[in-house]
C-alpha positions in Angstrom: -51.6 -0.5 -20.8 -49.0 -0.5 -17.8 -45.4 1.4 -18.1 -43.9 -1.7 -18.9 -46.0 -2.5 -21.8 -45.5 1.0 -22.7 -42.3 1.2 -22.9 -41.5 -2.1 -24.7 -44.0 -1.5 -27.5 -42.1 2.5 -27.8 -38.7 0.1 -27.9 -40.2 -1.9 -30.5 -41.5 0.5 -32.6 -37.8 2.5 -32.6 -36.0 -0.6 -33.3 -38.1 -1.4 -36.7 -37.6 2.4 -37.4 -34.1 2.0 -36.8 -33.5 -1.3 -39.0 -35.5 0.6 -41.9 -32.8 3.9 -42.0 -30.3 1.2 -41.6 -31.1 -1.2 -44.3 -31.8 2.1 -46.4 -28.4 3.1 -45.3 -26.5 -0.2 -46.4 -25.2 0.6 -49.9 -21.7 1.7 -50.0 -22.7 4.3 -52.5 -25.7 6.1 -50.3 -23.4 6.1 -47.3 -20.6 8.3 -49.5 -23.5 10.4 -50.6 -24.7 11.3 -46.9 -21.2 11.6 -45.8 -20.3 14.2 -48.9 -23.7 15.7 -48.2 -23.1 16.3 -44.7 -23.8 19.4 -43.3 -24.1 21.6 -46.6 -26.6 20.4 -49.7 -25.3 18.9 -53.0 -26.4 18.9 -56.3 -27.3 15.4 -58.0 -24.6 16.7 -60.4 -22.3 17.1 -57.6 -23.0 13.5 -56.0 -22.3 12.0 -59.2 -18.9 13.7 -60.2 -17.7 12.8 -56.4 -18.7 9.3 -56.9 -17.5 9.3 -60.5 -21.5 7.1 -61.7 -24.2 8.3 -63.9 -26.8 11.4 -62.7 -29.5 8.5 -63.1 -27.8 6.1 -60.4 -27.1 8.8 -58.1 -30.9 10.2 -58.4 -32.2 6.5 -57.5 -30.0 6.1 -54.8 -30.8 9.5 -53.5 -35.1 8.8 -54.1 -34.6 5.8 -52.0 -33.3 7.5 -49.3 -35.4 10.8 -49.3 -38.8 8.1 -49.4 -37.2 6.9 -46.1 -37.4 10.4 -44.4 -33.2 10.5 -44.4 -32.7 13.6 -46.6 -34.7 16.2 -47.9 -34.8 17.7 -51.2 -35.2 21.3 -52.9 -35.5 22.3 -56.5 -33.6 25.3 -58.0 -34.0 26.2 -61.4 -33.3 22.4 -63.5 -31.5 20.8 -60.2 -32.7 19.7 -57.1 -30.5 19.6 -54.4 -30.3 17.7 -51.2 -29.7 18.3 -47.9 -29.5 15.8 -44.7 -33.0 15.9 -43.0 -32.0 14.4 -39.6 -29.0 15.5 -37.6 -29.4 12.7 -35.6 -28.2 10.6 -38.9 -25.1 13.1 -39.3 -24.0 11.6 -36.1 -24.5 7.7 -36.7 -22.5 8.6 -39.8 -19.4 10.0 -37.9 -19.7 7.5 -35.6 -19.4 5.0 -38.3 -16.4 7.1 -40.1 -14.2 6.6 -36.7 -14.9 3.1 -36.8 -14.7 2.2 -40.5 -12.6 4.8 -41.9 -9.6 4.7 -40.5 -6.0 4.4 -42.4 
């Protein structure tokens, strides 16, 4: 396969990558949970008094998005808590809080 070739098919393959995080990403709720994540891990107990919804919502919202490789999780005792697996993500996020969040 040429560079050319090469370098489309790499293109293609991030872009599908990319459109899976982001269609993983595109709940209001899961985008408050990696923002209030950030750089330091939460509880699901946490997560779910910040976003004022049941432990049980917050826990599928947060599955979904560790199955997708976006945050990883560790147990403690009864709680599992969860931490932001790629910085890279961290940064689309603030990215997306200058653009969106603004008063």
């Amino acid at each position: 396969m040429n560079s050319q070739k090469k370098d489309t098919q790499k293109l293609l393959e991030n872009s599908q990558y990319a459109a899976e995080m982001l269609k993983g990403m595109a709940h209001n709720l899961r985008l408050l949970m990696i923002c209030h994540i950030g750089a330091e891990e939460k509880s699901v107990l946490e997560l779910a008094e910040y976003l004022g919804t049941s432990q049980s919502n917050v826990s599928q919202h947060l599955a979904k998005l560790r199955n997708l490789g976006i945050l990883n999780s560790r147990r403690a005792a009864n709680q599992i808590f969860y931490s932001v697996k790629n910085p890279e993500i961290l940064e689309l996020i603030k990215t997306m809080q200058k653009v969106f969040c603004r008063f």
